[in-house]
N, CA, C and O of each residue as an XYZ file, in Angstrom:
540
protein
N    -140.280   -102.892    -51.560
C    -139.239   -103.326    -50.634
C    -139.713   -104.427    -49.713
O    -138.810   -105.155    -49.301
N    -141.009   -104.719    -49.281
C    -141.223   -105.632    -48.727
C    -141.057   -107.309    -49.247
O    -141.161   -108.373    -48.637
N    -140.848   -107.076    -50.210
C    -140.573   -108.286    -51.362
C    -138.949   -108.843    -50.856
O    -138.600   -110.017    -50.731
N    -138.400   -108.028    -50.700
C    -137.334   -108.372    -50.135
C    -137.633   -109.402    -48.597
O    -137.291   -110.581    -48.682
N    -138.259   -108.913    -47.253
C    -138.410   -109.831    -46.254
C    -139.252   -110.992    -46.429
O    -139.269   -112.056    -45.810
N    -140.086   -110.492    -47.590
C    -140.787   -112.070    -47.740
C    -140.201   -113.235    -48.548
O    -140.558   -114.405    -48.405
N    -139.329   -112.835    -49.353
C    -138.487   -113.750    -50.233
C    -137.777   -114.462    -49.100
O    -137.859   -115.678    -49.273
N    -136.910   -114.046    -47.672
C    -136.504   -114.025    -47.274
C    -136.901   -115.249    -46.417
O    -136.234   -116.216    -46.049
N    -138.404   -114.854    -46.179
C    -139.136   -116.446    -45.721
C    -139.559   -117.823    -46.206
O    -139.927   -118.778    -45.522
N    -139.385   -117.697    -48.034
C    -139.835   -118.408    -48.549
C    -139.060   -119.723    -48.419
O    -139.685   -120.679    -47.961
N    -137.803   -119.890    -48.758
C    -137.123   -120.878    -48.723
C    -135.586   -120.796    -47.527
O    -135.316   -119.735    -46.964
N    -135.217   -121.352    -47.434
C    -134.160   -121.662    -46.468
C    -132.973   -121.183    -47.436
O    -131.921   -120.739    -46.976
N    -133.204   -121.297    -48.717
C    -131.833   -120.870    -49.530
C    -132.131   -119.346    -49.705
O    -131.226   -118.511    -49.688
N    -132.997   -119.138    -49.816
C    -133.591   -117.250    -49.706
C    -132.819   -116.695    -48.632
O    -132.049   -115.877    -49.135
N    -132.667   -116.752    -47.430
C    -131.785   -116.522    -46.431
C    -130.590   -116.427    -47.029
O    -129.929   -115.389    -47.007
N    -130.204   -117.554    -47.638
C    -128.655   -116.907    -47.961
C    -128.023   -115.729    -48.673
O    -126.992   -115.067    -48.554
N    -129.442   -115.761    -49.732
C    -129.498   -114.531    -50.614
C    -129.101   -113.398    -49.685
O    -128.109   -112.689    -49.851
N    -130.031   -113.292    -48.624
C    -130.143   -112.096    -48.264
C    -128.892   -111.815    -47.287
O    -128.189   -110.838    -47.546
N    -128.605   -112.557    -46.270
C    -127.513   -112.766    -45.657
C    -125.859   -112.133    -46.503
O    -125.253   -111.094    -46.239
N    -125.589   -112.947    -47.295
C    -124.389   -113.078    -47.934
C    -124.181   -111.739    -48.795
O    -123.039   -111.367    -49.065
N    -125.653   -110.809    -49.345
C    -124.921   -110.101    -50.180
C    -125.184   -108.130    -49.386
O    -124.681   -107.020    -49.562
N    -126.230   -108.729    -48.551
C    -126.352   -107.549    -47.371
C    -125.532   -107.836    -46.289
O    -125.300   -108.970    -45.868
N    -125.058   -106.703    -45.806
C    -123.752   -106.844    -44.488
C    -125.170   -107.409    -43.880
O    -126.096   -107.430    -44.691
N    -125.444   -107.861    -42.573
C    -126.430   -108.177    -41.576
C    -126.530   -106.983    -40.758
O    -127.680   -106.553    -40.674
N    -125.753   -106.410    -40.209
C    -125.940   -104.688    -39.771
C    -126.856   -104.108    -40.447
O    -127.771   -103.578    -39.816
N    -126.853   -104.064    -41.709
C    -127.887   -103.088    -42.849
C    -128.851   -104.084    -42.766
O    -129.969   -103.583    -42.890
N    -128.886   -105.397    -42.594
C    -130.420   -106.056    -42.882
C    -130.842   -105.888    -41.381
O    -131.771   -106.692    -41.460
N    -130.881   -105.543    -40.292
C    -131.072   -105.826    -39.115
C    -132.518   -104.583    -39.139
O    -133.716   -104.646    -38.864
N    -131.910   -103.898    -39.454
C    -133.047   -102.367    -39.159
C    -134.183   -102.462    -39.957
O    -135.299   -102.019    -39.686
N    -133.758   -103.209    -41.193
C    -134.686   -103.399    -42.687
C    -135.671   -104.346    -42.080
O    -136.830   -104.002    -41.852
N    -135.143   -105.710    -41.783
C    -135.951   -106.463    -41.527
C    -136.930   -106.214    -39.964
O    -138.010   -106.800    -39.893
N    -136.527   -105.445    -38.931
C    -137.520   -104.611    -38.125
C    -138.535   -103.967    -38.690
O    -139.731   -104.030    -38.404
N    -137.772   -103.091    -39.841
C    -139.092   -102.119    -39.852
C    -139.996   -102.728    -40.869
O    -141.125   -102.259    -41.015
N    -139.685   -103.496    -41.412
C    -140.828   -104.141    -42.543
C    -141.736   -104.938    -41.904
O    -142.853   -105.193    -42.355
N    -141.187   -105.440    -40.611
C    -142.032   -107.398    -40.421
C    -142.377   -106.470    -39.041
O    -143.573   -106.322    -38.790
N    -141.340   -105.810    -38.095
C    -141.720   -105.504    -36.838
C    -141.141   -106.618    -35.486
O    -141.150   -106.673    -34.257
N    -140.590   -107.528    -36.866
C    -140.123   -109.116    -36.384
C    -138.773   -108.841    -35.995
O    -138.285   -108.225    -36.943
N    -137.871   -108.985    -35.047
C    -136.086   -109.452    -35.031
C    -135.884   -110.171    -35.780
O    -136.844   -110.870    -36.105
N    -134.575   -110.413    -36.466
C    -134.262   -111.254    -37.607
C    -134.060   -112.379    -36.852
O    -134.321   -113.512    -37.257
N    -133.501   -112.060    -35.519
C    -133.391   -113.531    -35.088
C    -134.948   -114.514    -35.008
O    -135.082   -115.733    -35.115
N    -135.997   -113.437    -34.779
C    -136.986   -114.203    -34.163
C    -137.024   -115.096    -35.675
O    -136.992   -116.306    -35.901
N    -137.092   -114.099    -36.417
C    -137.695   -114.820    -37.796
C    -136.906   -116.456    -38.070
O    -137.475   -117.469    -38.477
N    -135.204   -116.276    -37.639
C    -134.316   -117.112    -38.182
C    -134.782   -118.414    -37.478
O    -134.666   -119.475    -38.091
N    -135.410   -118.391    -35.971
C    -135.899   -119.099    -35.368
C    -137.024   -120.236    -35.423
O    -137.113   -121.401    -35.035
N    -138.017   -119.122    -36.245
C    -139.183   -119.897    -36.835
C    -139.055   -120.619    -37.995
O    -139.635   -121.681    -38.220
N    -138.114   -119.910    -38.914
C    -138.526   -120.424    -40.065
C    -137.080   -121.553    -40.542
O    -137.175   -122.463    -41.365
N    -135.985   -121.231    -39.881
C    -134.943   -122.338    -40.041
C    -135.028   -123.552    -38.781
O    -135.536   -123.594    -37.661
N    -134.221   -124.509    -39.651
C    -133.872   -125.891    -38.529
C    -132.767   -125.979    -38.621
O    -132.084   -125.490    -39.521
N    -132.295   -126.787    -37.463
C    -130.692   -127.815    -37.431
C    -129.536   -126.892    -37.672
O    -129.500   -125.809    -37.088
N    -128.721   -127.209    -38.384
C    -127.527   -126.607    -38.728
C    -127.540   -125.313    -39.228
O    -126.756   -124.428    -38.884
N    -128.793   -125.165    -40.369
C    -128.563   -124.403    -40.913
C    -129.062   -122.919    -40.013
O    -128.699   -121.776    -40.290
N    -129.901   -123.291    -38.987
C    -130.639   -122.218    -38.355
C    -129.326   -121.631    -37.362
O    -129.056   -120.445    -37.172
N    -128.453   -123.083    -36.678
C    -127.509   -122.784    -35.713
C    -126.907   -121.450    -36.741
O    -127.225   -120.288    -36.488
N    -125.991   -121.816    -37.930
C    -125.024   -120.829    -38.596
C    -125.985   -119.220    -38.668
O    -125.621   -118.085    -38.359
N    -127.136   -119.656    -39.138
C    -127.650   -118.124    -39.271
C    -127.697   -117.043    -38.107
O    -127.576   -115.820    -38.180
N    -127.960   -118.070    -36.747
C    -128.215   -117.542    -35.530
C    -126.494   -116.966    -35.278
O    -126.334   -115.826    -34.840
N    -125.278   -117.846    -35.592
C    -124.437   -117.283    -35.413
C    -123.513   -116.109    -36.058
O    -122.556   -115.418    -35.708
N    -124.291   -116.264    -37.126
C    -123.942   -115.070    -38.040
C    -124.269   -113.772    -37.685
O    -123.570   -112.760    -37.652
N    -125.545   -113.972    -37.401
C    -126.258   -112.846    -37.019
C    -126.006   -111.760    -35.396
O    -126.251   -110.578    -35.153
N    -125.384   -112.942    -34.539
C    -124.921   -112.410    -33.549
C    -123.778   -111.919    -33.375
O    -123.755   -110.995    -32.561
N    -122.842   -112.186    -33.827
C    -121.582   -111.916    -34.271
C    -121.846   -110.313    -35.549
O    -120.834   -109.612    -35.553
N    -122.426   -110.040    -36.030
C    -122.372   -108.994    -36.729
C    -123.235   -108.425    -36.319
O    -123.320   -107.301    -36.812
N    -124.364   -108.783    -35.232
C    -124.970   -107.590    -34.399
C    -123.945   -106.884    -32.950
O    -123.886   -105.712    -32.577
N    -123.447   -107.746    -32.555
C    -122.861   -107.624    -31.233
C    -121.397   -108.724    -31.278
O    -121.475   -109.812    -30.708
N    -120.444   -108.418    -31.812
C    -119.164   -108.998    -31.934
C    -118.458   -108.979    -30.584
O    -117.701   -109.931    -30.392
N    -118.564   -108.065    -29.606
C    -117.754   -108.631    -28.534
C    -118.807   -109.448    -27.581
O    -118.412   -110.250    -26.735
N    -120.441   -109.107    -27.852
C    -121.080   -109.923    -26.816
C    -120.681   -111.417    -27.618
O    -120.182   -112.380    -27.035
N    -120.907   -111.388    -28.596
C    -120.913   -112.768    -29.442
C    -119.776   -113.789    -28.809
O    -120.088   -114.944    -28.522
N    -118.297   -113.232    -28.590
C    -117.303   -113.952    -28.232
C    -117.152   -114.027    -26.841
O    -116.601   -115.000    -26.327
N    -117.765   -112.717    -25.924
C    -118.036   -112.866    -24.159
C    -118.634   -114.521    -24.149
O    -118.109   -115.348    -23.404
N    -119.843   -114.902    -25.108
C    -120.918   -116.110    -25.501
C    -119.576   -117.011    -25.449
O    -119.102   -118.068    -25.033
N    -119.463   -116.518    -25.751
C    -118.032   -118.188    -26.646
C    -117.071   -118.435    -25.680
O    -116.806   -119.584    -25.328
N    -116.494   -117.400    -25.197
C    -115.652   -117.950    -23.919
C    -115.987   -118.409    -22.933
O    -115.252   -118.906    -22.080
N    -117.713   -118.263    -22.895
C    -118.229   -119.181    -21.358
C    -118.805   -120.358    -21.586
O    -119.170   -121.233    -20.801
N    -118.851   -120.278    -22.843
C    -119.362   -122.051    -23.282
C    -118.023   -122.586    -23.079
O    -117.857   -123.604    -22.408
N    -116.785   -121.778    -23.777
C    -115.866   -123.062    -23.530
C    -115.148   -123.571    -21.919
O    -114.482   -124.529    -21.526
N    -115.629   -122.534    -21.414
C    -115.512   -122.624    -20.298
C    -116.386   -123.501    -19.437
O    -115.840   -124.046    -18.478
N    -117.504   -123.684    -19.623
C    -118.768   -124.055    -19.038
C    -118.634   -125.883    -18.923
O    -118.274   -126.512    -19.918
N    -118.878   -126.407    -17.962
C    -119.301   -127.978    -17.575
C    -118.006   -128.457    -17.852
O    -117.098   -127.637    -17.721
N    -117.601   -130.048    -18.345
C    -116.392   -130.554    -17.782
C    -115.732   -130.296    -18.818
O    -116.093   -130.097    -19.978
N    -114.320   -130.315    -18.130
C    -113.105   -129.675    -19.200
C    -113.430   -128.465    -19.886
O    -114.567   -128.128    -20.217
N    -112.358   -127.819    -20.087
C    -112.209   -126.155    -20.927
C    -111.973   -126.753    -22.399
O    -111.605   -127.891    -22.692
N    -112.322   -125.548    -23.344
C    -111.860   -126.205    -24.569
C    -110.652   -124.964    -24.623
O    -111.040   -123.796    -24.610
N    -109.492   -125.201    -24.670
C    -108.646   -124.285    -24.466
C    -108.691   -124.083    -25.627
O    -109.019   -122.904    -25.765
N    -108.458   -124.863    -27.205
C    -108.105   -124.171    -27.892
C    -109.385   -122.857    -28.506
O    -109.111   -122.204    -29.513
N    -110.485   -122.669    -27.885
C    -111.473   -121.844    -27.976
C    -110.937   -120.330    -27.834
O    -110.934   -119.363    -28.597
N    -110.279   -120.656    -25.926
C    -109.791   -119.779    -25.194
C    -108.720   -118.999    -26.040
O    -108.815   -117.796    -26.281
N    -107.988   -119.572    -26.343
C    -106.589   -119.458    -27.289
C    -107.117   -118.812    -28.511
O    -106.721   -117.685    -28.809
N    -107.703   -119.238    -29.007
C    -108.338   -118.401    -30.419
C    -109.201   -116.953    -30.132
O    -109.085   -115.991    -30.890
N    -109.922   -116.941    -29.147
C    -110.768   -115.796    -28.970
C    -110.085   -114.698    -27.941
O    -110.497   -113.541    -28.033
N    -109.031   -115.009    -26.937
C    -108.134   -114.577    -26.358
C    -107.000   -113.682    -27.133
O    -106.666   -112.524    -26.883
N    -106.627   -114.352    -27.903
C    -105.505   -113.830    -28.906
C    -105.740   -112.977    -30.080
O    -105.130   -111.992    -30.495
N    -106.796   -113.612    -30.518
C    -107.509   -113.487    -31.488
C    -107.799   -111.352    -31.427
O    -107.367   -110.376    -32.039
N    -108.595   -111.580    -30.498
C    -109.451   -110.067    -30.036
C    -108.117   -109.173    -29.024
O    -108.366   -108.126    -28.425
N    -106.996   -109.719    -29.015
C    -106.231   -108.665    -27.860
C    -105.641   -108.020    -28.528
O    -104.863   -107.400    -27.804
N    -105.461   -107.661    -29.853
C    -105.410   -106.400    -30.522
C    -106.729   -105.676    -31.286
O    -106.582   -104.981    -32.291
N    -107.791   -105.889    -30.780
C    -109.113   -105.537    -31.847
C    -109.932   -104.829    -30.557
O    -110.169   -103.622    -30.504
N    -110.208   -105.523    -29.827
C    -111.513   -105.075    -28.987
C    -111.550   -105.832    -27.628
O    -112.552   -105.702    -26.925
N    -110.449   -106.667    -27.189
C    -110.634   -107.641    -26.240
C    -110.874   -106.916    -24.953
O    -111.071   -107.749    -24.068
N    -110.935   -105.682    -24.501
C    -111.296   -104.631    -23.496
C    -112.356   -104.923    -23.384
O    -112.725   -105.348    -22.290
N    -113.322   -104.808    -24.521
C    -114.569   -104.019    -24.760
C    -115.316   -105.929    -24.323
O    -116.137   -106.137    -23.430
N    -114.742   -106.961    -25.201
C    -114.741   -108.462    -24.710
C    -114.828   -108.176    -22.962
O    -115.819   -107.923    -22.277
N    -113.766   -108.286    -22.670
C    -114.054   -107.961    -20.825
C    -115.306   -107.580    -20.211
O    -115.995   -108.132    -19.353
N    -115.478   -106.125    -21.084
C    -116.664   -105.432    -20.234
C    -117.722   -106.311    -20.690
O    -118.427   -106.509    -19.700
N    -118.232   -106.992    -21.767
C    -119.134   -107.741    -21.981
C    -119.931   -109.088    -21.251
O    -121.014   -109.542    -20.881
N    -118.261   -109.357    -21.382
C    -117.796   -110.908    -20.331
C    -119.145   -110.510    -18.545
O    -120.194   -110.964    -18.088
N    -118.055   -109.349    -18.183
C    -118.578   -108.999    -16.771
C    -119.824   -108.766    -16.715
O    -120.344   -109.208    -15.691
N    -120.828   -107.997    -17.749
C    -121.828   -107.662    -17.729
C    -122.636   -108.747    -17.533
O    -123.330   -109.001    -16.549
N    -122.432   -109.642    -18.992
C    -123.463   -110.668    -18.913
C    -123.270   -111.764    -17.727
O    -124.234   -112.462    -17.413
N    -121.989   -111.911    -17.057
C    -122.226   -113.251    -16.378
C    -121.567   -112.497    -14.503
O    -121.209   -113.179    -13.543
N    -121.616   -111.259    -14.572
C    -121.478   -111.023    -13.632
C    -120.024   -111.579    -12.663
O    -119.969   -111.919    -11.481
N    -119.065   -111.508    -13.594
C    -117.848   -112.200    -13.250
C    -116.778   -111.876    -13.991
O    -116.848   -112.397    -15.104
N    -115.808   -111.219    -13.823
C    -114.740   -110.404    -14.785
C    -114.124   -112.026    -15.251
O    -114.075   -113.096    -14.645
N    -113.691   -111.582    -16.660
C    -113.107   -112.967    -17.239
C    -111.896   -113.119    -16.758
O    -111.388   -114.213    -17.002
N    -111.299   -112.408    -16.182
C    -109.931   -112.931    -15.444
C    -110.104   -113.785    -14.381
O    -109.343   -114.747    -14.281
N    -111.130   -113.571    -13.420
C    -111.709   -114.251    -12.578
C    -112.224   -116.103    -13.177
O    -111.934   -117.219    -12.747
N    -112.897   -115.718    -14.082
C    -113.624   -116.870    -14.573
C    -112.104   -117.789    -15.004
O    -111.989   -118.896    -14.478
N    -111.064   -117.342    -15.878
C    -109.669   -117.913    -16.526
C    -109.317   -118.575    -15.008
O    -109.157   -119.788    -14.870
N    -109.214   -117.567    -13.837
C    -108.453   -118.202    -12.873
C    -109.159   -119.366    -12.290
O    -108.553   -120.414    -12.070
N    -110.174   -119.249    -12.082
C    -110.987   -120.549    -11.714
C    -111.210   -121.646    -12.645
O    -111.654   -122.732    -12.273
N    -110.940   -121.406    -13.716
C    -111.289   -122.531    -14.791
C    -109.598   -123.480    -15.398
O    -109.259   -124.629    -15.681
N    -108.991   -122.125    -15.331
C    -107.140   -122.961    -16.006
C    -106.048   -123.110    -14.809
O    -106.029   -122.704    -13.647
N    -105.411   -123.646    -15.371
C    -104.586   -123.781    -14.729
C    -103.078   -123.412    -14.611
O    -102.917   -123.054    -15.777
N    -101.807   -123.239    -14.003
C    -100.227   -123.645    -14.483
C    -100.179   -122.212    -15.788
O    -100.982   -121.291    -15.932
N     -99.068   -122.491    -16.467
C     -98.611   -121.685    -17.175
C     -99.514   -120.966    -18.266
O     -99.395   -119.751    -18.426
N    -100.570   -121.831    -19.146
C    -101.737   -121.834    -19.696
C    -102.212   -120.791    -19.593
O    -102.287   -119.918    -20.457
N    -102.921   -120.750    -17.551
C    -103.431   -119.500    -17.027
C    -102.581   -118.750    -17.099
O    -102.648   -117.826    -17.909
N    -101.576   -118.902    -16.319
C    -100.938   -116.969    -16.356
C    -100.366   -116.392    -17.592
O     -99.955   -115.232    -17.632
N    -100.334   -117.372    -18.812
C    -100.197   -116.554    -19.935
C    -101.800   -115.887    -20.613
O    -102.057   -114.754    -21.020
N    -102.250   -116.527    -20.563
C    -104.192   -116.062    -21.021
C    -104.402   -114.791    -19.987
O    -104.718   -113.607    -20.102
N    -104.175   -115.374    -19.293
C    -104.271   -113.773    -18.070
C    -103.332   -112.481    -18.475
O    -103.792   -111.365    -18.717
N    -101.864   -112.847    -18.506
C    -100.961   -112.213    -19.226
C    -101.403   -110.995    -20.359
O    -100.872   -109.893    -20.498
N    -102.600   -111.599    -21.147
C    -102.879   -111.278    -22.836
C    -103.502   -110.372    -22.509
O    -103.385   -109.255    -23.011
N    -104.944   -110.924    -20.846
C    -106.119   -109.765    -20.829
C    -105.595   -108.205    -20.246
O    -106.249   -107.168    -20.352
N    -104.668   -108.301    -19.811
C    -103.570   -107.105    -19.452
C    -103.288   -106.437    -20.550
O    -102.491   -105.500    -20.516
């Protein structure tokens, strides 16, 4: 079985192998207990550029799906201009799935309930419908 995490390092297309046909939940524990390594650490060292960004986002998103998108709504939020249609997609998106559990995440990591953060960041009708949703 260790043949498996080392294939895993060999090439950049080996990753995909392993990625695409294991959920990442089931490779997460595997690749701990073999290397002792986080998959992220590994994805870190051994990928570049684009391809390392997608793995890193893959991987967070199927370790932690509401921290993953708490992540996403404060980037789009973050420095000049909002990217609303971010807001709009991950807002809507999660307010029948888990967008609660999004909230509590939101607050944890940045110490600021996302209704708070919406009101300071939007504006006009925009805001009080996005606000509207987190209700």
């Amino acid at each position: 079985t260790f043949k498996v995490y080392e294939s895993v390092r060999v090439t950049k297309h080996r990753y995909v192998l392993m990625l695409v046909p294991c959920p990442t939940r089931l490779s997460q524990p595997l690749t701990l207990q073999l290397s002792g390594t986080d998959i992220l650490d590994t994805i870190d060292s051994e990928a570049t550029g684009t391809l390392k960004d997608c793995y890193t986002t893959l991987v967070r998103c199927a370790k932690n799906p509401q921290l993953y998108f708490a992540r996403r709504l404060n980037a789009a939020m973050k420095g000049l201009g909002t990217d609303e249609d971010t807001l709009v997609r991950i807002i809507v998106g999660r307010s029948e799935i888990d967008l609660d559990t999004v909230k509590d995440m939101y607050l944890e990591k940045y110490d600021v309930t996302l209704k708070d953060a919406l009101d300071s960041e939007c504006s006009g009708d925009f805001k009080r419908l996005l606000i509207e949703i987190l209700h």
